[in-house]
C-alpha atoms as one frame of an Amber mdcrd trajectory, in Angstrom:
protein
  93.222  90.321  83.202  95.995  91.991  85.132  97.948  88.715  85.423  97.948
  87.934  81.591  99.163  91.586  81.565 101.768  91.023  83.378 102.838  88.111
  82.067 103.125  89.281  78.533 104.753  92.655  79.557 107.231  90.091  80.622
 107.621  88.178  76.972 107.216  91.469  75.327 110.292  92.362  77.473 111.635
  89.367  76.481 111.309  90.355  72.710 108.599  87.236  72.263 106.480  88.116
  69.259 103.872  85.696  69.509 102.474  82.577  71.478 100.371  79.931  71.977
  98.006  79.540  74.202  99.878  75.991  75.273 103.221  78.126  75.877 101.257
  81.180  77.371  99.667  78.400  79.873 102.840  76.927  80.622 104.320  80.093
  82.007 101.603  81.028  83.566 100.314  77.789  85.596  96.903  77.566  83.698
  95.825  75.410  81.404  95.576  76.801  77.292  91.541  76.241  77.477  91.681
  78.362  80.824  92.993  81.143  78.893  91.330  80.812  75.596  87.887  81.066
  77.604  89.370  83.675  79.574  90.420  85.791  76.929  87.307  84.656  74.131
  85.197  86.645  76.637  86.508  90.060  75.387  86.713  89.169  71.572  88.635
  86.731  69.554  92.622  87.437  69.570  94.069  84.341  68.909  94.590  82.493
  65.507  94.559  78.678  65.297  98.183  77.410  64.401  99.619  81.216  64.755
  98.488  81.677  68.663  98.011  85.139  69.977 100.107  88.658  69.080 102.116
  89.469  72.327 102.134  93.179  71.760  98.420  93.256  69.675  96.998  91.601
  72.974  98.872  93.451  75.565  97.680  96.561  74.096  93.817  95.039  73.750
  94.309  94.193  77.171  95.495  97.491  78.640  92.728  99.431  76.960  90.476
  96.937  78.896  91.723  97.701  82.145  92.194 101.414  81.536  95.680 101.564
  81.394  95.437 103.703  78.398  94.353 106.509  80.347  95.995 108.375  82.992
  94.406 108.300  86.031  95.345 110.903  89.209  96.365 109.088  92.686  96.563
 111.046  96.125  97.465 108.905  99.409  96.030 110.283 102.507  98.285 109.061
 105.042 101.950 109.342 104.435 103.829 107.327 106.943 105.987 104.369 105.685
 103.285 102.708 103.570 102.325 105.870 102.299 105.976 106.494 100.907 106.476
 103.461  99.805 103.257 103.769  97.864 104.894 107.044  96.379 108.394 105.588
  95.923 107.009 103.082  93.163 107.641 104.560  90.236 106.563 101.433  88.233
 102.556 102.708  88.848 103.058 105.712  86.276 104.109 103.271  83.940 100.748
 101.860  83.781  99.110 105.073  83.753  98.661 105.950  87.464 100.025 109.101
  88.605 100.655 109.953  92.410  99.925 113.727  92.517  99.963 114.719  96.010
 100.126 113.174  99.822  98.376 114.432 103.207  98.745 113.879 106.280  98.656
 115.256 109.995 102.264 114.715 111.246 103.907 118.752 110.952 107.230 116.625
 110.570 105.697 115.517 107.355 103.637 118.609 106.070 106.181 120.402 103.674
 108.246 117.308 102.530 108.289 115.414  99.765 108.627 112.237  98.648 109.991
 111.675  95.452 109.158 115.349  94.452 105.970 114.561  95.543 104.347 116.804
  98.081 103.496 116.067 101.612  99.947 118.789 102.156  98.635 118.971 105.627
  95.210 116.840 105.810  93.571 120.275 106.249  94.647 121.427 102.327  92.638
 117.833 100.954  89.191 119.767 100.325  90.629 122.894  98.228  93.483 119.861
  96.631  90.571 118.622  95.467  88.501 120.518  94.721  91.327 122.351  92.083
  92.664 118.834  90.836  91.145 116.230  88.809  91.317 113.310  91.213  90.383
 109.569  90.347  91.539 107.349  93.117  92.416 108.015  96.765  94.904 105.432
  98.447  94.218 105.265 102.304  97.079 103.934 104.468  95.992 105.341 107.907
  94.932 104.222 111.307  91.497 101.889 110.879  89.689 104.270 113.270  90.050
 106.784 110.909  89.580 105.481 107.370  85.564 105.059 107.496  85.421 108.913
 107.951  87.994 110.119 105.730  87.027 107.417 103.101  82.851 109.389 103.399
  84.708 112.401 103.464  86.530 111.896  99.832  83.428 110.773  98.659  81.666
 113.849  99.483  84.385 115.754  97.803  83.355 113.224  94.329  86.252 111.197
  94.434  85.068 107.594  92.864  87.456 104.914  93.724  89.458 104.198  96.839
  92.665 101.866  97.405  92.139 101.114 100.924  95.291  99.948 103.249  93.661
 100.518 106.235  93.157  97.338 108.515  89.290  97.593 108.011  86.894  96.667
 105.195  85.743 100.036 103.700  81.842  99.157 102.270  80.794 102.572 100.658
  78.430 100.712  97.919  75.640 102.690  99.462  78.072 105.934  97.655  77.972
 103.507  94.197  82.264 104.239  95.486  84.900 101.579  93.931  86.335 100.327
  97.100  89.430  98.158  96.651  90.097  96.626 100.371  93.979  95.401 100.312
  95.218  93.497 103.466  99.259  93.019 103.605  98.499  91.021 106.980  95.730
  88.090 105.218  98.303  87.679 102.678 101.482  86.892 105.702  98.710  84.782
 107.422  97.678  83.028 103.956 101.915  82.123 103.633 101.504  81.241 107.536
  99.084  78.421 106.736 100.924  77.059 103.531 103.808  76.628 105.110 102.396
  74.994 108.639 100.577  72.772 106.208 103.754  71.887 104.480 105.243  70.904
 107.548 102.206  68.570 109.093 101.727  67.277 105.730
């Protein structure tokens, strides 16, 4: 669902009122009964011989996913992927809002990024504890994401983006863990492109 998002934020950029399935599949590199299955699982949008309301769909889509809602970021760890996280301002346009960064570096504590603030790790308990918090985004050290990550559980957060080099399993805590690994996707490019040359 967030690719067909995507892809029809694109053609609504584009000024692309409606499509078919066939043209839809075309752009995106699936076939049209791909994406009519795909999409008849949430309700019926299309209409045979008119195909499918860009902007009617996008917005059925985003209420799907959530992004009708606005939903309250902090990133605990605020080194270079931290700041980067906080630099991209295109998250707020689908709703997510980066409210505050910690982290243990006094160089850091007291800056800001992006008039974002940079809180020392000991503030995170009374941060949130005060402020409505739905996601936490780690990008620290491995050895230290397993206890922070039980730690913002404890303080009820529900749903971490985890950067750290380490799978995160906190089902035990009924916790949304989303485990992202820059690295698997370099080595997944690594392979495709030794397999290209052998081939």
């Amino acid at each position: 669902m967030p690719r067909y998002y995507r892809y029809l934020g694109e053609l609504l950029d584009d000024n692309v009122e409606r499509i078919s399935s066939r043209d839809l599949s075309k752009r995106m590199n699936v076939t049209a009964s791909q994406i009519r299955q795909d999409l008849n699982n949430f309700g019926g949008f299309g209409q045979q011989g008119y195909g499918y309301n860009v902007k009617f769909l996008y917005d059925v889509i985003g209420r799907i996913l959530g992004l009708d809602q606005t939903h309250n970021i902090i990133v605990v760890g605020a080194g270079n992927l931290g700041q980067a996280l906080a630099n991209y301002v295109k998250f707020e346009k689908f709703g997510f809002v980066i409210t505050a960064l910690f982290d243990v570096d006094p160089n850091l504590i007291g800056t800001k990024v992006r008039d974002i603030p940079v809180y020392g790790l000991d503030k995170l308990d009374e941060y949130c504890k005060n402020n409505e918090i739905d996601i936490a985004a780690l990008t620290l050290p491995k050895n230290k994401a397993d206890d922070v990550a039980h730690h913002l559980v404890d303080l009820g957060i529900g749903a971490i983006w985890n950067f750290a080099h380490v799978d995160l399993d906190l089902e035990e805590d009924d916790v949304i863990v989303e485990n992202v690994h820059l690295s698997d996707s370099l080595m997944r490019l690594s392979y495709n492109i030794m397999q290209k040359k052998f081939s």
